[in-house]
ZAMI-374785 format. One line per 3 residues: number of its first residue (from 1); for each residue x negated, z negated, y negated of N, C-alpha, C. Coordinates in Angstrom, 2 decimals. Layout:
N
NUM = X:Z:Y:X:Z:Y:X:Z:Y  ...;
***
This chain:
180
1 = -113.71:-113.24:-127.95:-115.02:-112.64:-128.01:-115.28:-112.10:-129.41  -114.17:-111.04:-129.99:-114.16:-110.80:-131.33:-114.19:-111.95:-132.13  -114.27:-113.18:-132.81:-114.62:-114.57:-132.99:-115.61:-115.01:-133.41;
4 = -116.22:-114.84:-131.92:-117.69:-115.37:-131.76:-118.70:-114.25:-132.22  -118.72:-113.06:-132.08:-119.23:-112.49:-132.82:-119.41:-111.97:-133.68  -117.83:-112.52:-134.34:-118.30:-112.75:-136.14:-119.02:-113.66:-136.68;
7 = -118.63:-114.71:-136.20:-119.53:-116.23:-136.26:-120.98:-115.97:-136.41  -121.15:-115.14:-135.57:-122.39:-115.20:-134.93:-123.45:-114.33:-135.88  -122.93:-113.22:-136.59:-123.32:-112.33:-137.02:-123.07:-112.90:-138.68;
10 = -122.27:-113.72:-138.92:-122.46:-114.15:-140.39:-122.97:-115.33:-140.19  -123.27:-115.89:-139.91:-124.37:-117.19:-139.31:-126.10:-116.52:-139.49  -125.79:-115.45:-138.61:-127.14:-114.67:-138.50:-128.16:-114.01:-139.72;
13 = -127.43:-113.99:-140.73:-128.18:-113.57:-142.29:-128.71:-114.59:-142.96  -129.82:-114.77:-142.98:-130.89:-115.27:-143.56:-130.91:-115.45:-144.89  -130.96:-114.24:-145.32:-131.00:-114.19:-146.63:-129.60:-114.68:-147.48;
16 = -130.16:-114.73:-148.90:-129.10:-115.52:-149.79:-128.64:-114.30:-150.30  -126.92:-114.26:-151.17:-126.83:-113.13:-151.50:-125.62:-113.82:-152.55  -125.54:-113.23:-153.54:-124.62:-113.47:-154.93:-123.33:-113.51:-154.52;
19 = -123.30:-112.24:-153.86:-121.82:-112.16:-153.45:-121.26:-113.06:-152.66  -120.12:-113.55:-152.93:-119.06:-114.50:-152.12:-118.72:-113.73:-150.67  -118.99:-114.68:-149.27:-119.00:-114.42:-148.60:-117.36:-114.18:-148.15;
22 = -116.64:-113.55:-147.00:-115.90:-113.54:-147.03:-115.45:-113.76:-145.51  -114.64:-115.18:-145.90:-114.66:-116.10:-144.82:-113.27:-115.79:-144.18  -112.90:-115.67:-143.02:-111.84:-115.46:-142.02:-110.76:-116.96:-142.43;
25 = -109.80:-117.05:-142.55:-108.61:-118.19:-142.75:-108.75:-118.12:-141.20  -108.83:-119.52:-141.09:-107.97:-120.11:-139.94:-106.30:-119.81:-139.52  -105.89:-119.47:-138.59:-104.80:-119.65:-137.96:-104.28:-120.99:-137.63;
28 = -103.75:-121.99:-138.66:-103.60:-122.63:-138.32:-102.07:-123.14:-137.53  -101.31:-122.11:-137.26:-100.13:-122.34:-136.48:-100.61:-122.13:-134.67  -99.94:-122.64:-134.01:-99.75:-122.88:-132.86:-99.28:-121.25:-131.94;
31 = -100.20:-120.88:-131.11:-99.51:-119.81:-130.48:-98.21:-120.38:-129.68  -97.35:-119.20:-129.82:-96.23:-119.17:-129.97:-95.85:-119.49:-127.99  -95.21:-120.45:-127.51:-95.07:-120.15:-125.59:-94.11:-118.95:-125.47;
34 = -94.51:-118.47:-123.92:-93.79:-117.20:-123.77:-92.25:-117.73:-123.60  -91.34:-116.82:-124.10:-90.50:-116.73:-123.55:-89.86:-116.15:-122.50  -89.12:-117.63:-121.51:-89.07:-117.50:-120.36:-88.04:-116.00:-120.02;
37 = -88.46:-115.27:-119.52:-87.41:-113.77:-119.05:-86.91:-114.37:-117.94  -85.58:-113.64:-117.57:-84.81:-113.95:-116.45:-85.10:-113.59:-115.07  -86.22:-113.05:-114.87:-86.91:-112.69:-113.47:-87.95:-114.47:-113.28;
40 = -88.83:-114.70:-114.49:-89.48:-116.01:-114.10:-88.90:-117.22:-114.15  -87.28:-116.78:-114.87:-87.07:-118.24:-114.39:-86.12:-118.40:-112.79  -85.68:-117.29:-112.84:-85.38:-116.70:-111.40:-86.32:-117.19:-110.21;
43 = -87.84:-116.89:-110.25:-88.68:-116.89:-109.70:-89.13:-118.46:-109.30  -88.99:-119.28:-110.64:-89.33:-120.59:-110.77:-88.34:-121.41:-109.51  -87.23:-120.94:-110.02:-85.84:-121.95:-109.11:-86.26:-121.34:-107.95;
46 = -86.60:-119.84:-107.25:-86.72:-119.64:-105.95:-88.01:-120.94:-105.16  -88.82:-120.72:-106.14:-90.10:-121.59:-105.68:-89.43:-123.04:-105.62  -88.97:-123.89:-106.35:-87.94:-124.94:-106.29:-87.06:-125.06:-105.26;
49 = -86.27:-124.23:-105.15:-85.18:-124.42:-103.94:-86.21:-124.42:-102.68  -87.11:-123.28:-102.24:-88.10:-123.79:-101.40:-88.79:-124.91:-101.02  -89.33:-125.58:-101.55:-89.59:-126.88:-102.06:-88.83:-127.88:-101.65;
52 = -87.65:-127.40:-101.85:-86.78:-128.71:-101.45:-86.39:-128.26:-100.44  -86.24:-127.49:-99.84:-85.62:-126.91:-98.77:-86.89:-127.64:-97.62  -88.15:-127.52:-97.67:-89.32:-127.83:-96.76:-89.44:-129.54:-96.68;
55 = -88.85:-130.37:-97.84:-89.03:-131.69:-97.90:-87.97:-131.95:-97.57  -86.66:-130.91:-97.13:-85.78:-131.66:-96.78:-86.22:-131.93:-94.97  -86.59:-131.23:-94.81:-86.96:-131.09:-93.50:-88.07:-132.06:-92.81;
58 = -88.96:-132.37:-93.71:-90.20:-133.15:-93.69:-89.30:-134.49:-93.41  -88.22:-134.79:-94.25:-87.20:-135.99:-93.83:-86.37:-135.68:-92.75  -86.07:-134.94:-92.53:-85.58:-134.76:-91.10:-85.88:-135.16:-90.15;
61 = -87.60:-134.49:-89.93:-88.23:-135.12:-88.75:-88.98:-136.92:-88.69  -88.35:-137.06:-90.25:-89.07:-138.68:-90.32:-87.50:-139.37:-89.52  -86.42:-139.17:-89.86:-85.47:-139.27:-89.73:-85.02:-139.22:-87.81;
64 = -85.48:-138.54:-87.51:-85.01:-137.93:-85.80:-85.99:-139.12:-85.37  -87.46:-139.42:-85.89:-88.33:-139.93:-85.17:-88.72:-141.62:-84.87  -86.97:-141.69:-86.16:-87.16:-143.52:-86.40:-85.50:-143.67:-85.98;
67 = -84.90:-142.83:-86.09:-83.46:-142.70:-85.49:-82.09:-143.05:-86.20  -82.91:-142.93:-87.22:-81.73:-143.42:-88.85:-82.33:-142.73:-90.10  -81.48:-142.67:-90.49:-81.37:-142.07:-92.40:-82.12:-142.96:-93.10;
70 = -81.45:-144.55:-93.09:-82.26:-145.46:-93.74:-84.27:-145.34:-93.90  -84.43:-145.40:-94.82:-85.99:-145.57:-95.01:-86.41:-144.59:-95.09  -85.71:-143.27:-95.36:-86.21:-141.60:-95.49:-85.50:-141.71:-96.75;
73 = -85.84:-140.15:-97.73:-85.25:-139.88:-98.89:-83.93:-138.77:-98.50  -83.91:-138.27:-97.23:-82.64:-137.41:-97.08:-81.60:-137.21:-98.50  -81.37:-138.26:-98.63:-80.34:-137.95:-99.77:-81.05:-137.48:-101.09;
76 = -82.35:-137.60:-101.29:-82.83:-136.67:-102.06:-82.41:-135.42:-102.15  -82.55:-134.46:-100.65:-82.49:-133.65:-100.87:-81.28:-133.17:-99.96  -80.46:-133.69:-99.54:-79.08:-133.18:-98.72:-78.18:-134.21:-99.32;
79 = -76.68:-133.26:-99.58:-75.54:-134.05:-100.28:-74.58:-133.45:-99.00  -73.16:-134.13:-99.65:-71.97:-133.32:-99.01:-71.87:-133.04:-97.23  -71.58:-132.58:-96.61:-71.52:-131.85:-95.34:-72.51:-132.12:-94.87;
82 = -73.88:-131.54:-95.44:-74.48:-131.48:-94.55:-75.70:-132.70:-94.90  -75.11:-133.87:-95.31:-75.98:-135.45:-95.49:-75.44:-135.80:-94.44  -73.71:-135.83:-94.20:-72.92:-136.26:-93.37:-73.60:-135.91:-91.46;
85 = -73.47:-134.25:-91.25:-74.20:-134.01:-90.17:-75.21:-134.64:-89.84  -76.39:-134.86:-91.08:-77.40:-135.18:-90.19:-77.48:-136.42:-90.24  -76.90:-137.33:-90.83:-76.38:-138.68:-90.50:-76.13:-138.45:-89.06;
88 = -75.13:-138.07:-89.23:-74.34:-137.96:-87.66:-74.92:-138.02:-86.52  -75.75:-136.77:-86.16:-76.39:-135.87:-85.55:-77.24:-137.05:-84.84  -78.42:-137.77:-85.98:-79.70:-138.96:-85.87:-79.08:-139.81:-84.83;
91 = -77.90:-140.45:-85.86:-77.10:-141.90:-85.06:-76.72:-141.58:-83.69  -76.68:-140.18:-83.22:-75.66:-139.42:-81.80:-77.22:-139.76:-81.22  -78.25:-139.36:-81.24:-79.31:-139.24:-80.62:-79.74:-140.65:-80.55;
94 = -79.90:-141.36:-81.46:-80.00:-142.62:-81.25:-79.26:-143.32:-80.30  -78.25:-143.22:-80.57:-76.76:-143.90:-79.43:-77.22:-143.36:-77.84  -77.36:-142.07:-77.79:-77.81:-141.86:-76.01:-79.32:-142.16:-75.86;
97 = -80.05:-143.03:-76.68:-80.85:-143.75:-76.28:-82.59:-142.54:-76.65  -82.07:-141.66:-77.37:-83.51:-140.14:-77.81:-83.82:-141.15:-78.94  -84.71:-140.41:-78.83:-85.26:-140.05:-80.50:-86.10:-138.29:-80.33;
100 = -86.19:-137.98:-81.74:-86.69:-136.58:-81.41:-88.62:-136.78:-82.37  -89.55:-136.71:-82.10:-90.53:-136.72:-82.24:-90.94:-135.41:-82.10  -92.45:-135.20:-82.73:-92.87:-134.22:-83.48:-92.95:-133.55:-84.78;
103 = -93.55:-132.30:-85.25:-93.30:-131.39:-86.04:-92.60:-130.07:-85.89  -91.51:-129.78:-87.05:-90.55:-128.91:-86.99:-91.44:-127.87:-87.93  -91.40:-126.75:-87.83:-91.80:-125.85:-88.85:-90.77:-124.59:-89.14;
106 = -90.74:-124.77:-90.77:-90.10:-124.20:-91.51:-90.48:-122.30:-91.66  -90.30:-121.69:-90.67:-91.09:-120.50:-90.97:-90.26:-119.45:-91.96  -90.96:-118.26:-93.11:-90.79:-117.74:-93.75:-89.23:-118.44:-94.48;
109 = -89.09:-119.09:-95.30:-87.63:-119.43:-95.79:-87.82:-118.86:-96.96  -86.75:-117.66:-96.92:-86.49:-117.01:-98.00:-85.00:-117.20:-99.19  -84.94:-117.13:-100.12:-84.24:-117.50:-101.03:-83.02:-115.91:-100.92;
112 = -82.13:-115.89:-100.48:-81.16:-114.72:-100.34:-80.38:-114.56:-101.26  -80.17:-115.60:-102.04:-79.11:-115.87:-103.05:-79.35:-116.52:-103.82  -79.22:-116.52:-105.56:-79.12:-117.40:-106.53:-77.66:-117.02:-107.10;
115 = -77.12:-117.84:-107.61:-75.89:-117.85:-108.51:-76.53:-118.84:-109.35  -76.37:-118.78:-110.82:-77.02:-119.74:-111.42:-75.67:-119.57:-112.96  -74.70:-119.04:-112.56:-73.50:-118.57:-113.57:-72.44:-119.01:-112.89;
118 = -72.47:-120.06:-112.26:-71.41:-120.45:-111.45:-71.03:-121.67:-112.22  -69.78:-122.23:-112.12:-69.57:-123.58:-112.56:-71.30:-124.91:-111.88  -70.80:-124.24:-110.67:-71.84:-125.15:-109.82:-72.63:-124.15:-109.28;
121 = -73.99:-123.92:-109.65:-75.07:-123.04:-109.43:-75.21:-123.27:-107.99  -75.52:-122.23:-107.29:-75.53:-122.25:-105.89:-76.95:-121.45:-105.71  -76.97:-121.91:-104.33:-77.88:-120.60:-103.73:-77.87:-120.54:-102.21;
124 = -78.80:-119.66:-101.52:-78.71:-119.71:-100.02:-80.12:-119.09:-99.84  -80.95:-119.78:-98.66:-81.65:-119.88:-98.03:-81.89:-119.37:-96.46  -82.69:-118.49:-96.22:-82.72:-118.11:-94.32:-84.15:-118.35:-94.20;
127 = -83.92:-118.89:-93.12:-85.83:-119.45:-92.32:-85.68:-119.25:-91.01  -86.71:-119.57:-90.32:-86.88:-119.07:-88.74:-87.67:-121.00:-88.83  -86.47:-121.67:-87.82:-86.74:-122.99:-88.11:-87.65:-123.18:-86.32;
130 = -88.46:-123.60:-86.53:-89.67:-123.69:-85.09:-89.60:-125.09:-84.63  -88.84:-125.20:-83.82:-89.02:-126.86:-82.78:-89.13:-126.72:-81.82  -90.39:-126.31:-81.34:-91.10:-125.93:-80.01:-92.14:-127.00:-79.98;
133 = -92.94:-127.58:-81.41:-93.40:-128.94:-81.21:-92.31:-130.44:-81.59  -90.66:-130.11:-81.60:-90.58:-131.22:-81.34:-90.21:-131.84:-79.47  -90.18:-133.37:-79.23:-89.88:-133.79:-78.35:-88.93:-134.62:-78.25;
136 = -88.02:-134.37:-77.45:-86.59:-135.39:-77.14:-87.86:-136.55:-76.50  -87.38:-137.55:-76.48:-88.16:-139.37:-75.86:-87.31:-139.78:-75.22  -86.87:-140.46:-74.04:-86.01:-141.85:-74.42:-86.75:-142.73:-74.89;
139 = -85.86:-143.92:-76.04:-86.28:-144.78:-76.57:-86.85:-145.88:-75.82  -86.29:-146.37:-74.81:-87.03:-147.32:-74.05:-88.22:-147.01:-72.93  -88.22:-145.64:-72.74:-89.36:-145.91:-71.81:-90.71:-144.97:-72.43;
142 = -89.91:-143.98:-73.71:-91.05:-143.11:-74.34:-91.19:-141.97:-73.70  -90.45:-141.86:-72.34:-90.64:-140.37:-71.52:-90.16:-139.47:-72.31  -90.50:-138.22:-71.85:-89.93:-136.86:-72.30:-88.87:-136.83:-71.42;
145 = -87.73:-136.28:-72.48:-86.25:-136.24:-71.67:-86.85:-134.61:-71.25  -86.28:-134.28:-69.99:-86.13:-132.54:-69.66:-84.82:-131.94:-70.52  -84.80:-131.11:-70.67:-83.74:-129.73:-72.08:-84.51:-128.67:-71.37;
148 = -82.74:-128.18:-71.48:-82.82:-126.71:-70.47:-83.88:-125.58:-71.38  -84.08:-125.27:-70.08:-85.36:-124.06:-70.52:-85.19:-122.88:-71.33  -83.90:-122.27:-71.34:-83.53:-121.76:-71.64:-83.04:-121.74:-73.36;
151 = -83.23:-122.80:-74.01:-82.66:-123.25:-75.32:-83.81:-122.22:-75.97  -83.15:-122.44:-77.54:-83.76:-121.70:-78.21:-84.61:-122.46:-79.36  -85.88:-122.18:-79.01:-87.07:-123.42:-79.99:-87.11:-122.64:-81.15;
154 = -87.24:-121.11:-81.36:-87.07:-120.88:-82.84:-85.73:-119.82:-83.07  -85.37:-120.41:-84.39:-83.74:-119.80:-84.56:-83.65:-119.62:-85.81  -82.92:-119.00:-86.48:-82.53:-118.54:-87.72:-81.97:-119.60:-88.26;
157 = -81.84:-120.05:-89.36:-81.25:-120.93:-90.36:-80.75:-120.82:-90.89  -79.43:-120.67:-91.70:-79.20:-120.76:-93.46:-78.82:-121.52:-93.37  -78.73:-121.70:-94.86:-78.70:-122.98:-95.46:-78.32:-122.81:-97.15;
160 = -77.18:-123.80:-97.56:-76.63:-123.49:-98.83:-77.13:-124.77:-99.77  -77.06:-124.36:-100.47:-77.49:-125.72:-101.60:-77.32:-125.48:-103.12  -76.39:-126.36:-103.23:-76.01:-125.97:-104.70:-76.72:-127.31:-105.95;
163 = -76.30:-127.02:-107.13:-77.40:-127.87:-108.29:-76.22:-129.20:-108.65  -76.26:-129.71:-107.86:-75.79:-131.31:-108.55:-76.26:-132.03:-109.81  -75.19:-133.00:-110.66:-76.21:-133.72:-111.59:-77.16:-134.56:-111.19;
166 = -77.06:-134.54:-109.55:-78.63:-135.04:-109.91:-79.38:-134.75:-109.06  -79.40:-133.53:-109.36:-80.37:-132.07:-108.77:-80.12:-131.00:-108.09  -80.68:-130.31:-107.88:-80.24:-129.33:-106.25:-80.24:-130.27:-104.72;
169 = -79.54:-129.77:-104.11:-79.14:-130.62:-102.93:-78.26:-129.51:-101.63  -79.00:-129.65:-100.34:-78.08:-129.03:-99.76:-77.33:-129.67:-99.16  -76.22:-128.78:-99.10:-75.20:-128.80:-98.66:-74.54:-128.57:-97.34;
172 = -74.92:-127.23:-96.61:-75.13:-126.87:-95.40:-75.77:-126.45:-94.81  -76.19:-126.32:-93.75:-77.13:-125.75:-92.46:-77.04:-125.66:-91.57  -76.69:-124.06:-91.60:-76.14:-123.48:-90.03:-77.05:-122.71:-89.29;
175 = -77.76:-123.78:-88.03:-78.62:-123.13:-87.41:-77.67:-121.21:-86.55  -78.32:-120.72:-86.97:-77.73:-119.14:-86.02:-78.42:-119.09:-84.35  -76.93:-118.88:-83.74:-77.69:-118.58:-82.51:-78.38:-116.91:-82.00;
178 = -79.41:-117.31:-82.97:-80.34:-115.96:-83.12:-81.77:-116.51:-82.98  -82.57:-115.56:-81.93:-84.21:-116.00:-82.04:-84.17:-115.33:-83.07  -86.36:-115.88:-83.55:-86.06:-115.17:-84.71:-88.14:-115.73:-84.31;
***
């Protein structure tokens, strides 16, 4: 604003005058980017690990609903242990003839932990994981299988995930037998 109404105001004189006007130098260097402090870049990776934490899941349910790993990115975002489980887990449901259909929702997943001074940067994750819209099927006839009433549709989560070279990736996920 201070700028423009210099501009504006030496623009604005009409009249001619002997004296040499006295013109503002350009800045011609580049403002300087902030430097990143250790709370925003803190902040950045929390928003990141989130992120991946919600798309890992988004493959999950692509995953439960076609009854294999193949043709999902899972390994995008799960390594180690817990690629293995949910390998596992799909092919088990597949084999007794399910598939699991629907949407899972990821509620409040909070970032509990960063280590980012570790050989292998870690972190940990808790959510209140909601599968009250998914559905067990059998595969051949499309019915809804019955699951005891009693189960628990929303439950606590954590979940670990540390920074691989080639990326963050989790690692584990231990549903808690806790509502939530």
């Amino acid at each position: 604003m201070a700028c423009a109404l210099t501009a504006v105001s030496a623009c604005g004189d009409s009249e001619t005058s002997d004296k040499p006007s006295a013109t503002p130098t350009a800045n011609t260097s580049a403002p300087e980017a902030p430097t990143p402090t250790p709370s925003s870049t803190a902040d950045q990776t929390k928003t990141q690990l989130i992120q991946l934490y919600e798309d890992y899941w988004a493959e999950m349910e692509k995953a439960y609903a076609k009854g294999s790993v193949k043709g999902t990115e899972l390994s995008k975002y799960a390594a180690g242990l817990a690629l293995v489980a949910a390998e596992k887990d799909v092919a088990n449901q597949y084999k007794a003839g399910n598939l699991i259909i629907g949407d899972v929702t990821v509620g409040n997943p909070t970032v509990t932990k960063v280590d980012l001074d570790r050989k292998v940067p870690s972190a940990n994750i808790s959510s209140c994981l909601d599968v009250s819209r998914w559905s067990v099927i059998d595969r051949e006839t499309k019915a809804k299988v019955d699951l005891p009433k009693e189960r628990l549709l929303k439950y606590v989560i954590t979940t670990v995930i540390e920074r691989w070279p080639e990326g963050w990736r989790i690692i584990k996920d231990e549903p808690q037998d806790k509502a939530c």
